[in-house]
C-alpha positions as CSV (number, residue, x, y, z in Angstrom):
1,X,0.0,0.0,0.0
2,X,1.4,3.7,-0.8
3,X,1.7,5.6,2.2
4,X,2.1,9.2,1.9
5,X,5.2,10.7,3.1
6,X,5.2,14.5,4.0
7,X,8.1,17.2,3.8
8,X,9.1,18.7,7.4
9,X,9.1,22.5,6.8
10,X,11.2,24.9,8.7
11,X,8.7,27.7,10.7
12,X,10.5,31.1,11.1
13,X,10.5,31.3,15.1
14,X,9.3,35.2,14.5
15,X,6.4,34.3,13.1
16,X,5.5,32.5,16.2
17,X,7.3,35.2,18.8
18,X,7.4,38.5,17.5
19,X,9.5,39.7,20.5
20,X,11.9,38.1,22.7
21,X,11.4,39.8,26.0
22,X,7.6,40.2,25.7
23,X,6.5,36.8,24.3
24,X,9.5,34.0,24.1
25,X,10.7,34.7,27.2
26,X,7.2,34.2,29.1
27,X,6.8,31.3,27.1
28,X,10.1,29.5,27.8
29,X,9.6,30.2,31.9
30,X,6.1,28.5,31.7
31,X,7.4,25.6,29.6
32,X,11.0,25.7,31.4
33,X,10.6,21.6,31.7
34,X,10.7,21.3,27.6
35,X,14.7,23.1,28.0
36,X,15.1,20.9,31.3
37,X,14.6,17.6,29.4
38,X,17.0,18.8,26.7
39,X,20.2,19.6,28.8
40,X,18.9,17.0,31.4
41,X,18.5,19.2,34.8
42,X,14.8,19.8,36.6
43,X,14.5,23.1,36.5
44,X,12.5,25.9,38.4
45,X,12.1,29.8,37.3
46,X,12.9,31.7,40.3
47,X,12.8,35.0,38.5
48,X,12.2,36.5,34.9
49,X,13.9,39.5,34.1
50,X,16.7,39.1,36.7
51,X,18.3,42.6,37.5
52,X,22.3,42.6,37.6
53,X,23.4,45.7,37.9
54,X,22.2,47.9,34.7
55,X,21.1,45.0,32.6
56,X,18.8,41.9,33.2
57,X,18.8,38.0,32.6
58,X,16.0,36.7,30.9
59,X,15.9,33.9,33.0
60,X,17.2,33.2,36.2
61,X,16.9,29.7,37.4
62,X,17.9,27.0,40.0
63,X,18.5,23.1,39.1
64,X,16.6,21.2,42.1
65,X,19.1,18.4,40.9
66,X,22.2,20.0,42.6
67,X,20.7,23.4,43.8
68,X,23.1,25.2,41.5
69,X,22.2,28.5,39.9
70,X,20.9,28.8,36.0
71,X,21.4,31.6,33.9
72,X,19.3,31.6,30.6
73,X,19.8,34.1,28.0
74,X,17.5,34.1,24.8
75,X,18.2,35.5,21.3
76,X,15.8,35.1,18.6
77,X,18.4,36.0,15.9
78,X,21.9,34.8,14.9
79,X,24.0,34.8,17.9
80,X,26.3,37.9,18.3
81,X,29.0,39.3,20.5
82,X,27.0,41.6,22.2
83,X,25.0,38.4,23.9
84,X,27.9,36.7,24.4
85,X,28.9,39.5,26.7
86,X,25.5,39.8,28.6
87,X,25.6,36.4,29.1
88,X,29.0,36.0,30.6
89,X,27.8,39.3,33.0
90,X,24.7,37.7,34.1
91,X,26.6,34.2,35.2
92,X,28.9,36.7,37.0
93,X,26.5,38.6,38.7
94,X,24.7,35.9,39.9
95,X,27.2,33.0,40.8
96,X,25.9,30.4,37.9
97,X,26.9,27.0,37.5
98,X,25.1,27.0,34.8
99,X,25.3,28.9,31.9
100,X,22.7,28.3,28.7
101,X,22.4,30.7,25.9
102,X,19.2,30.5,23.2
103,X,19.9,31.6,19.7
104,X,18.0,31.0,16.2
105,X,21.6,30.4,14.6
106,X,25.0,30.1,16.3
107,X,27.9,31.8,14.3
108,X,31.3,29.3,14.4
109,X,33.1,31.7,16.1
110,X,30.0,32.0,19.2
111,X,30.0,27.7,19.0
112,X,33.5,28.1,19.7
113,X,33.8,30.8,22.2
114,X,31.4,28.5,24.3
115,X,33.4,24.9,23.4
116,X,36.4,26.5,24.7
117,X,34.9,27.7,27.7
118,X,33.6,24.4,28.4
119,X,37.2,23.2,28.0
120,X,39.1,25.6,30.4
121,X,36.8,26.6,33.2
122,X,36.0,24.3,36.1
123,X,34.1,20.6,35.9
124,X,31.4,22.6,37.8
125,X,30.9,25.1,35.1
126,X,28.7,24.3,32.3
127,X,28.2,26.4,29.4
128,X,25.3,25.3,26.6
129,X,24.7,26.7,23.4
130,X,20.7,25.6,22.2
131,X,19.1,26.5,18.7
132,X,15.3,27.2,19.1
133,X,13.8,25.5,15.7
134,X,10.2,25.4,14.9
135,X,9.0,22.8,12.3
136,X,5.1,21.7,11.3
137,X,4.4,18.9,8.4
138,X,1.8,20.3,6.5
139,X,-1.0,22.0,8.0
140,X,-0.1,20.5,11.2
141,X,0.8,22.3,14.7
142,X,3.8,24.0,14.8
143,X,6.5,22.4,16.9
144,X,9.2,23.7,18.8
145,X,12.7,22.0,18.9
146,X,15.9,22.7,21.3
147,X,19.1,21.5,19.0
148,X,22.0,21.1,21.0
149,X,25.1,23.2,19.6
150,X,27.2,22.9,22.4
151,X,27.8,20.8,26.3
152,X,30.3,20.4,28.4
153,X,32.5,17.5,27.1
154,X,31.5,15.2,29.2
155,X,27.9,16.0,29.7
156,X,26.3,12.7,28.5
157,X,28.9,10.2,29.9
158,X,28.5,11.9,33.3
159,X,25.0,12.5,32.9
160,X,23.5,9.3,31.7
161,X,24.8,5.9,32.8
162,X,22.5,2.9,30.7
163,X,19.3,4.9,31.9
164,X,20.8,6.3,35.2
165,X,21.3,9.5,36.0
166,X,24.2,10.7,38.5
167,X,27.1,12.5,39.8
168,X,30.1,10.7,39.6
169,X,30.4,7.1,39.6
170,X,27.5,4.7,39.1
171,X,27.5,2.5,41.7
172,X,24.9,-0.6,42.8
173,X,23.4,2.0,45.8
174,X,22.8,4.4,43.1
175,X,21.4,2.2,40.9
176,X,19.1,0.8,44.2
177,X,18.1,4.5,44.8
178,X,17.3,5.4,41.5
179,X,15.0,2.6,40.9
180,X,13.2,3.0,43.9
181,X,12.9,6.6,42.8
182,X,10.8,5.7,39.6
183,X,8.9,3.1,41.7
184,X,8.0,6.0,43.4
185,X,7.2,8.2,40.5
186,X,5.1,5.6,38.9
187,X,2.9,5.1,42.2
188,X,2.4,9.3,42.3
189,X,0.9,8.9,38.9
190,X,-1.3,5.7,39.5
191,X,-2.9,6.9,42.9
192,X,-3.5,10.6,40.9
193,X,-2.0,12.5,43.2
194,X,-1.3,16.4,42.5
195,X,2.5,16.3,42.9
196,X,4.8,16.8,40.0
197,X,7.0,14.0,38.9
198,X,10.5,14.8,38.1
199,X,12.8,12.3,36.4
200,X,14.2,10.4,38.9
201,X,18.3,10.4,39.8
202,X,20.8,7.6,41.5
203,X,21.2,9.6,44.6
204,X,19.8,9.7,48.2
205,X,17.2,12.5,47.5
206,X,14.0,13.3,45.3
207,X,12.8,16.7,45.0
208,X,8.8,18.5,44.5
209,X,8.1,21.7,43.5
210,X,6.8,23.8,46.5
211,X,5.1,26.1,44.1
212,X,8.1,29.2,45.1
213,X,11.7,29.2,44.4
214,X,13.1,30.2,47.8
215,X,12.3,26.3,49.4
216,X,11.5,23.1,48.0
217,X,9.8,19.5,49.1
218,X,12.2,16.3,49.3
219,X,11.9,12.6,49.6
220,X,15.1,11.4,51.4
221,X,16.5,8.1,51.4
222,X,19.5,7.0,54.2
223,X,20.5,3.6,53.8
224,X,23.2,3.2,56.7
225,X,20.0,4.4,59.1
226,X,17.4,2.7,57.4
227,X,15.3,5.6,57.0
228,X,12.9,7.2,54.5
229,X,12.0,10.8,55.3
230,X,9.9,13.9,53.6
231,X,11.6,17.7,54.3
232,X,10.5,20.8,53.3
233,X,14.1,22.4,52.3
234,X,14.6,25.8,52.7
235,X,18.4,27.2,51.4
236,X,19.6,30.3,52.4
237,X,16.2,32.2,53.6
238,X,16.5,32.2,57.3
239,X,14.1,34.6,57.9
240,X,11.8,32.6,56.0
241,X,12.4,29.3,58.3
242,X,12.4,31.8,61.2
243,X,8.9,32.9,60.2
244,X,7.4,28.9,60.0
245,X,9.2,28.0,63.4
246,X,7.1,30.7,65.2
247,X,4.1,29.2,64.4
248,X,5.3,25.3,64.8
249,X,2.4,24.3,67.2
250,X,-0.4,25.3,64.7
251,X,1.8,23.9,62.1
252,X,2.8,20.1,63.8
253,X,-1.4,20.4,65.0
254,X,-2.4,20.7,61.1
255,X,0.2,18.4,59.9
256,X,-1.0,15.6,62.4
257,X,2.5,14.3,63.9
258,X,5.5,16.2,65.2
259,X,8.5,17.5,62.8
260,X,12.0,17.5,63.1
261,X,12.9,21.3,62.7
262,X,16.8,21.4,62.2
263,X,18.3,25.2,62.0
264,X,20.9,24.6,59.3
265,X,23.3,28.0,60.3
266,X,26.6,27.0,59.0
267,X,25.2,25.7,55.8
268,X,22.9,28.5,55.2
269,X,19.7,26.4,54.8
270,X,16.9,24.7,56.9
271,X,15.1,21.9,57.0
272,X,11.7,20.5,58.4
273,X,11.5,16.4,58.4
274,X,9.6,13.8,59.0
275,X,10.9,10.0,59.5
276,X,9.7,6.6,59.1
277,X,12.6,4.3,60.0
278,X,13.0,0.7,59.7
279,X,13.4,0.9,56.0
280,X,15.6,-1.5,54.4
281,X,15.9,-0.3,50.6
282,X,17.1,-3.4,49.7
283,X,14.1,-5.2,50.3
284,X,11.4,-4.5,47.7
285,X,8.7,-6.1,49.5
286,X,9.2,-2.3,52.0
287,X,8.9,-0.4,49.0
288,X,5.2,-0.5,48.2
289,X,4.4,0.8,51.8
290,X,7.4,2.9,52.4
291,X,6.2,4.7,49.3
292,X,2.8,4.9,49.8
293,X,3.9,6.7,53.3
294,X,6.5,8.8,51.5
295,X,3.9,10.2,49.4
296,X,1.1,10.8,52.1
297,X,3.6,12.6,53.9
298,X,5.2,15.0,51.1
299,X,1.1,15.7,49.7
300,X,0.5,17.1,53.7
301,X,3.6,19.1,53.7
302,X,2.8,20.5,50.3
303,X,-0.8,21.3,51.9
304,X,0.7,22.9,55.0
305,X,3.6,24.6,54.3
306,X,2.6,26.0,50.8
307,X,-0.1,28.7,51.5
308,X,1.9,29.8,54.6
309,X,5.1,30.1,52.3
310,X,3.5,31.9,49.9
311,X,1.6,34.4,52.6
312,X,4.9,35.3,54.0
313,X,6.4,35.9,50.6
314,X,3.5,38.6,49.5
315,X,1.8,39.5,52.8
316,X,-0.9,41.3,51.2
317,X,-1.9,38.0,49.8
318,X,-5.3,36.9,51.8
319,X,-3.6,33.4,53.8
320,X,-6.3,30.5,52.8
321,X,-5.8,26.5,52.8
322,X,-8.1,24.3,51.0
């Protein structure tokens, strides 16, 4: 039988965003996972527009992967020097780890600015050139497409291990942690719950959005203490924890059981936990339980902890839980 094969056509991305600052930027922070899949890090907008000194970053970011900062910087033309310099004063200016520049076309010379950078500056500096495409087939939708131009060297080695994601070496713990990770994930999405899934890592800690990008919600994993725990995380904003800790007896009351509320001073963050011990990862048979507590407990902190967060960040707000 004939089948009919279409042509993919190239969209001009201006037809679809007319300005950068007005509409692609907006777009890109509300759609932040579709760039997070492509260089492989969970992201969360903590600010559009991101002063630094005269100028601003379009984006300004945070991986919940390794709590490292993201600078984004979009260009809906051909990449030029002068956004080669605004983006190397915005990941100044705001300590990034992170470093990802948005262009319709990359000149060789911009590719190799940012190939070279990758090749002299620290393992813990990443700089990522992306080319925004749109293509439809037909009358169809238009699609958009991040093309990788240019990673740090060793990006995908490090980054992806047969399916597993880490830091470092993959080891059977990792492996152990990971898996129970995506066990996890896949019971969030069969019981319906509200929390968003993230792809899961082979490390000791899972991370929800909190719906603000001062703290964060974590499932915790300790194997030497056979422990699972939930935390609300809270880096560098003491004022913020400060502010929850002075109403911890109406919080624990609402919560229904007592938290752990560890004041985290010398490393400039907080946390608030709650433990189940006993858990042995190693067994699967613990997992179905352990996770079906795991995500009672992080759905009640989100409940809690999120209106009150969000009352003390904008205090005119009217403080309501449903």
């Amino acid at each position: 039988m004939d089948r009919q094969i279409s042509t993919l056509e190239n969209v001009d991305i201006r037809n679809i965003w007319n300005n950068e600052a007005s509409d692609f930027t907006p777009w890109l922070a509300e759609n932040i996972d579709r760039l997070g899949d492509v260089i492989d890090m969970d992201l969360t907008v903590i600010e559009e527009e991101k002063p630094v000194g005269v100028f601003s970053a379009d984006i300004y970011c945070k991986d919940e992967n390794t709590e490292n900062n993201v600078v984004i910087e979009n260009q809906l033309d051909t990449s030029d020097h002068k956004h080669l310099g605004q983006l190397l004063t915005y990941a100044t200016g705001l300590n990034a780890k992170s470093i990802v520049w948005l262009s319709s076309e990359f000149k060789d010379e911009h590719r190799a600015v940012l190939d070279r950078l990758n090749e002299i500056t620290d393992p813990d500096i990443n700089f990522f050139g992306i080319k925004i495409e749109a293509v439809k087939i037909g009358n169809s939708d238009i699609a958009v497409n991040f093309k990788v131009i240019s990673q740090p060297n060793e990006w995908i080695k490090t980054r992806s291990n047969y399916g597993y994601r880490c830091s470092g070496k993959l080891t059977p713990s990792k492996i152990l942690k990971q898996d129970f990770w995506t066990h996890l994930n896949n019971k969030i999405q069969s019981k319906g719950s509200f929390l968003s899934t993230r792809k899961p890592r082979a490390q000791h800690y899972h991370t929800f959005k909190l719906g603000n990008g001062k703290s964060h919600l974590s499932g915790l994993l300790n194997k030497r203490e056979k422990y699972v725990a939930a935390e609300v995380y809270i880096p560098k904003d003491q004022s913020l924890y400060e502010a929850l800790k002075r109403n911890k007896t109406e919080i624990e009351k609402e919560f229904g059981e007592p938290l752990d509320w560890q004041d985290l001073d010398d490393s400039k963050a907080s946390r608030i936990k709650v433990f189940k011990y006993n858990f042995n990862i190693e067994n699967q048979d613990q997992w179905e339980s352990n996770s079906d507590w795991l995500i009672d407990r992080v759905e009640k902190l989100y409940k809690v902890f999120s209106p009150r967060i969000k009352q003390i960040n904008n205090p005119d707000n009217q403080f309501s839980i449903n």
